[in-house]
Every structure is written in structure tokens, then in C-alpha cells.
C-alpha positions in Angstrom: 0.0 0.0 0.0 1.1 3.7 -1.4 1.8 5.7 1.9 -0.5 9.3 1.4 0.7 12.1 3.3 -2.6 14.0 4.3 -4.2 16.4 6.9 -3.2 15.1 10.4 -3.8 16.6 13.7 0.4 16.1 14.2 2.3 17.0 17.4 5.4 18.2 17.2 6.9 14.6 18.3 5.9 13.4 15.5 7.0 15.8 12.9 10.2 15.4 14.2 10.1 11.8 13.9 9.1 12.4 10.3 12.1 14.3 9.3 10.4 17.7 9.5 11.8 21.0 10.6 10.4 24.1 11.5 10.8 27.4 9.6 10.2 30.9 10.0 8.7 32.9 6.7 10.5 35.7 5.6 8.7 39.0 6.2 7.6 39.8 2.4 4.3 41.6 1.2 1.6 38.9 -0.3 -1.0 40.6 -2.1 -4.2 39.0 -1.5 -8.4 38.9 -2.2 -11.3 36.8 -1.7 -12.4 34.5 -5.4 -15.7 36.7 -6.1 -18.7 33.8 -7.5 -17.8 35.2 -10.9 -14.9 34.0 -11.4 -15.1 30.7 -9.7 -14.2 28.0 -9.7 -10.8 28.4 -10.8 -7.8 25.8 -11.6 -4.8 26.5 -10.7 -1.9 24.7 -11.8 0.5 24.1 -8.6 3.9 22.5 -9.8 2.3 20.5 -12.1 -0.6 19.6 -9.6 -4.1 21.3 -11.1 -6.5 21.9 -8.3 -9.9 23.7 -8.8 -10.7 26.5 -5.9 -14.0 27.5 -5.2 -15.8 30.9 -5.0 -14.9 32.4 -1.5 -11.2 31.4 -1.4 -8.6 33.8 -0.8 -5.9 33.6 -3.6 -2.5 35.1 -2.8 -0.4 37.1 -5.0 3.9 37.4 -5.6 3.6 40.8 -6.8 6.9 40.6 -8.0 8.5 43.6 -10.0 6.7 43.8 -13.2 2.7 44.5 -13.7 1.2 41.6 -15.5 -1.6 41.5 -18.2 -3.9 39.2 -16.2 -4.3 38.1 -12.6 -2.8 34.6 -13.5 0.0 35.5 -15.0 1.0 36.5 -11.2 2.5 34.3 -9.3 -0.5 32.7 -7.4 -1.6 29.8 -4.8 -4.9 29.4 -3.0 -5.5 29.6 0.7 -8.9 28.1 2.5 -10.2 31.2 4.5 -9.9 29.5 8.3 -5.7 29.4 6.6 -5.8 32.6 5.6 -6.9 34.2 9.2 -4.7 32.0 11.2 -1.5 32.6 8.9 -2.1 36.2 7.5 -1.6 39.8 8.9 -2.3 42.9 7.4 0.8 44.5 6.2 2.0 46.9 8.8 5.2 48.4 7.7 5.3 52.2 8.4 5.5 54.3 5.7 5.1 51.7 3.2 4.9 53.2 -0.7 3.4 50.1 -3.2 5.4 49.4 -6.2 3.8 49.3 -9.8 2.6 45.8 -9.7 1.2 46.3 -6.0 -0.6 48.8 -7.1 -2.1 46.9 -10.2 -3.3 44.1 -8.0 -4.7 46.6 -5.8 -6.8 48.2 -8.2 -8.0 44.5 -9.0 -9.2 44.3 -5.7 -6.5 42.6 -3.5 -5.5 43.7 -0.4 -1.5 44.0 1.1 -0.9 41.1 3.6 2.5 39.1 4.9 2.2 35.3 6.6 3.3 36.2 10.0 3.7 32.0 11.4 6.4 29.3 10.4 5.8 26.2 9.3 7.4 22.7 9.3 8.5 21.5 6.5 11.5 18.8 4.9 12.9 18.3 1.7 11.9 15.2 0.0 14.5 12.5 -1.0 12.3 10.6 -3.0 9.1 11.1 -4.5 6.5 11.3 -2.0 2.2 11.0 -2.4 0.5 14.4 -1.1 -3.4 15.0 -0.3 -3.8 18.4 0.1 -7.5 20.6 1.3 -7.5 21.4 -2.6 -6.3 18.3 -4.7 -9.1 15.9 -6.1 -6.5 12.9 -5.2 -3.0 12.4 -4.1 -0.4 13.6 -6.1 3.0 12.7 -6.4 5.2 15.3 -5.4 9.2 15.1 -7.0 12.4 14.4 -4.7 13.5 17.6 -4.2 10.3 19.7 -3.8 9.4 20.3 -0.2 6.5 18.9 1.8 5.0 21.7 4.0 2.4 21.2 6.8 0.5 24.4 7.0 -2.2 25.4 9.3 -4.3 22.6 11.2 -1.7 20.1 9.8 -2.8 20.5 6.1 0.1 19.2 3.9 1.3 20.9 0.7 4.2 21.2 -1.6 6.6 23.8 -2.9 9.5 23.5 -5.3 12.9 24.1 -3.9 13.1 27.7 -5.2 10.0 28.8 -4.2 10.5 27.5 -0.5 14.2 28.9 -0.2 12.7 32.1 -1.7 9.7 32.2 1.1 11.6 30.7 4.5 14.5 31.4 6.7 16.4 27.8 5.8 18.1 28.5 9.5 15.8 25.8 11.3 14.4 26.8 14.9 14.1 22.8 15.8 
């Protein structure tokens, strides 16, 4: 039997036992908004992994440094709202001026946020099966990517780059 790695009430014994580490997020400005009915439901494509997201969702932006012809062409990931409040803080840096593309998503309704918790997380030797909130069925994430257990002990997966671009790699555990 395929082992699935899925949402699990974990303690921190056992993410330890499991190879994971804990790591702090880098303080950096997410752009973020609630899926409006319209435009629901909407697949995203999440290294390789398509997942459909229902209205009501928050979907969180990488403004990056360029403005961008649609919304999707943004770096993007969904977040289940009960997520999204637990892991989210408005952003609250004094005197903060929004660049070109912050403003653009801003003026398509998204709102300035950072994630303000850690998570624990471990790189994957070999390929591992993933159920995340959002995917229809496991998926099998590559050796290399990282497996990342979010709020409420909801797994995910990020590639290498995207993870080392997000957290401190300085483990607190």
C-alpha cells in the first residue's frame, strides 16, 4: 500500500520523527483577495498539480516587479479562508509606498498582507504522495520539492526555489 501524506492533527513529536523542521517565513508583502462567485471555480496549476478553488477562497499574490496582463500571469496559490486568518496579517510596515505591480493588483481588488507563522517542513529524497485541502486525489510530489504542513496540519508542496525564496532555511528545531 502507497503511503499518502494527508491532513493530520500532528504533534510536534511526530514531525520530528518524520524528518520535519520548523521554519520561519520571511517578512515579504503577499497581495491577497477573496475568489468573487464570478470567477469561480478556478484551476490552478501548482507544480504541475491542477487543483480547482471555489468561490470564497482567498488567492494570494507574488507581486513581483513587473505589472502583468492578467491576474494569472502573477505568481499565485490558493488559501482556504480558516488558513488565511490563522496565517495572514495585514501588512503593517510604516511608511510603506506600493510598487507598480502592487498597485495593479490593488486596483483588481487585492489587499496588502505578509504570513506572520512558520511552518514545518522537509525536503523530500524521493518522490512522496501528497493529499492536500485542494487536490481531487493524491499527487506525487518530486524528490526535491518540499512537503510543508500548513495550518491545522494541512500538507502541501513547494518546489525548492520557491521554498528557499519564502523561508528562513536557519531551522528553529
Amino acid at each position: 500500500m502507497v503511503e499518502v501524506i494527508r491532513q493530520h492533527p500532528w504533534t510536534e513529536a511526530e514531525l520530528c520523527g518524520e524528518g520535519f523542521r520548523h521554519y520561519e517565513r520571511k517578512k515579504e508583502i503577499v497581495m491577497a483577495r477573496r475568489l468573487p462567485a464570478a470567477e469561480a471555480p478556478l484551476r490552478v496549476t501548482m507544480n504541475q498539480e491542477v487543483v480547482t478553488i471555489p468561490a470564497g477562497y482567498i488567492i494570494c499574490y507574488t507581486p513581483g516587479k513587473d505589472v502583468q496582463r492578467k491576474l494569472t500571469d502573477y505568481g499565485h496559490w490558493p488559501c482556504a479562508n480558516e488558513d488565511f486568518e490563522a496565517s495572514y496579517a495585514e501588512w503593517d510596515e510604516p511608511g510603506w509606498k506600493p510598487k507598480p505591480a502592487e498597485r495593479d493588483l490593488m486596483a483588481r481588488g487585492c489587499r496588502p498582507y505578509y504570513k506572520n507563522v512558520g511552518v514545518w517542513a522537509k525536503r523530500l529524497n524521493q518522490p512522496a504522495y501528497l493529499q492536500s485541502k485542494e487536490s481531487p486525489q493524491p499527487f506525487l510530489v518530486p524528490a526535491g520539492d518540499w512537503v510543508v504542513i500548513g495550518n491545522k496540519g494541512a500538507p502541501y508542496h513547494m518546489d525548492d526555489a520557491g521554498f528557499r525564496s519564502r523561508y528562513n532555511l536557519k531551522s528553529l528545531s
